[in-house]
C-alpha positions as CSV (number, residue, x, y, z in Angstrom):
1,X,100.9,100.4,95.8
2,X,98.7,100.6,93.0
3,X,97.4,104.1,91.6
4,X,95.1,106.4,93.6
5,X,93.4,108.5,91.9
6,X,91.8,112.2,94.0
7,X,89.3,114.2,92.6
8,X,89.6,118.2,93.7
9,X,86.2,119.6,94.7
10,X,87.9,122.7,96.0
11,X,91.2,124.3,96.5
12,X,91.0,126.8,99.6
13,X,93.3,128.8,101.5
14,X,93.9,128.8,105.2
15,X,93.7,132.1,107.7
16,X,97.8,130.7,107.9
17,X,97.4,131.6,103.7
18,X,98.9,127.5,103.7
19,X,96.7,126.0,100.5
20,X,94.0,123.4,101.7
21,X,93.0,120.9,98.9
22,X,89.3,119.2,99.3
23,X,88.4,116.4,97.4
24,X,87.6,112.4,97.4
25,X,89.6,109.8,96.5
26,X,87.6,107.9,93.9
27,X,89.7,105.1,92.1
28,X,92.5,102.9,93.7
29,X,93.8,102.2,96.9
30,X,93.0,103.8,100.7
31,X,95.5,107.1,100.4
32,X,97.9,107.6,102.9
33,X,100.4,110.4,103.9
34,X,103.4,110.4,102.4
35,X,102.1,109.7,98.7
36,X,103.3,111.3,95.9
37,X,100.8,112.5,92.9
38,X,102.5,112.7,89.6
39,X,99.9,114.3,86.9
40,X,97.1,116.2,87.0
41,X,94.7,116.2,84.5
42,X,90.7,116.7,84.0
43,X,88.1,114.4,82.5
44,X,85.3,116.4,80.2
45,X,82.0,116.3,81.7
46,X,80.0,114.7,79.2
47,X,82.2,111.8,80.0
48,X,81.6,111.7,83.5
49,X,78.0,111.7,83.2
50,X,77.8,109.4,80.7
51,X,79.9,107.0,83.0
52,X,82.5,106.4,80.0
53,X,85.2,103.7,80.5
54,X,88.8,104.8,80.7
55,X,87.9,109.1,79.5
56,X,90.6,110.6,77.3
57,X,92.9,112.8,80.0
58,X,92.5,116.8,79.4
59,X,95.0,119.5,80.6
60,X,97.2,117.0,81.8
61,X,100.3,118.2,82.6
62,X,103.2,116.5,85.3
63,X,103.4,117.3,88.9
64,X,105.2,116.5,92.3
65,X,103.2,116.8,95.5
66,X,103.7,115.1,98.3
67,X,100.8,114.6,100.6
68,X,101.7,116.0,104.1
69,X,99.0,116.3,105.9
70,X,95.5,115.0,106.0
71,X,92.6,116.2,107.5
72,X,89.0,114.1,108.0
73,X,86.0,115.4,109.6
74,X,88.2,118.3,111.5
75,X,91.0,115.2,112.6
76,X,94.4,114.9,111.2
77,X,94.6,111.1,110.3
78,X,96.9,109.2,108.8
79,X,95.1,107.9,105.8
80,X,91.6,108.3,104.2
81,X,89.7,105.3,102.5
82,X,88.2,105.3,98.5
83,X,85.3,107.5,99.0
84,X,85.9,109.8,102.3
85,X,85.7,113.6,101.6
86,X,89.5,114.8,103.3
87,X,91.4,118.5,103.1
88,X,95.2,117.6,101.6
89,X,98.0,119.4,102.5
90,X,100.2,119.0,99.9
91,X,104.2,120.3,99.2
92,X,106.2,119.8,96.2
93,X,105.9,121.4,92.6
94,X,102.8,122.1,90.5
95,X,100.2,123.2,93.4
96,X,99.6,126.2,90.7
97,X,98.0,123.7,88.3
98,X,95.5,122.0,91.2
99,X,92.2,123.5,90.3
100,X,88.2,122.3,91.0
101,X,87.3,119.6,89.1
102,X,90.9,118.3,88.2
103,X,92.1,114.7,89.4
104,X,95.6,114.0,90.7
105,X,96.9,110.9,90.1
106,X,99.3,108.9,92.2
107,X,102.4,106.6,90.5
């Protein structure tokens, strides 16, 4: 399995008070339940509007969450493909660090 990489549009939480993660898989593979990101880091703006190749990694810092759950268009599904919108459910260590605008990065 090559590296998925998930951008985080927005980190919600649930009327349960579970944490929802909304974001996009833009870089590598379909990702399916059961993966496991390892660091979270951002990319500065100016770099993503200026398309730059390969952006120096910000903030980055090491994580374990594993993706339990996710949700598409209101329907739990067992994987979403490069470019879908989805809500992650994630478990594991470092869900403190998740913030808008950060990527997660699979192994």
């Amino acid at each position: 399995m090559n590296n998925v990489e998930f951008y985080v549009r927005n980190v919600l939480s649930t009327p349960a008070g579970k944490t929802l993660v909304i974001g996009v898989p833009n870089n590598g593979e379909t990702l399916a339940l059961g993966a496991r990101f390892e660091t979270k880091y951002k990319v500065s703006r100016d770099d993503v509007m200026s398309g730059t190749s390969n952006p120096p990694r910000l903030n980055c810092c090491s994580v374990d969450l594993v993706v339990e759950r996710i949700d598409v268009m209101r329907k739990e599904v067992q994987q979403v493909p490069h470019g879908m919108t989805a809500g992650l459910s994630l478990s594991g260590t470092g869900l403190e660090h998740v913030k808008e605008g950060c990527f997660l990065r699979t192994k």
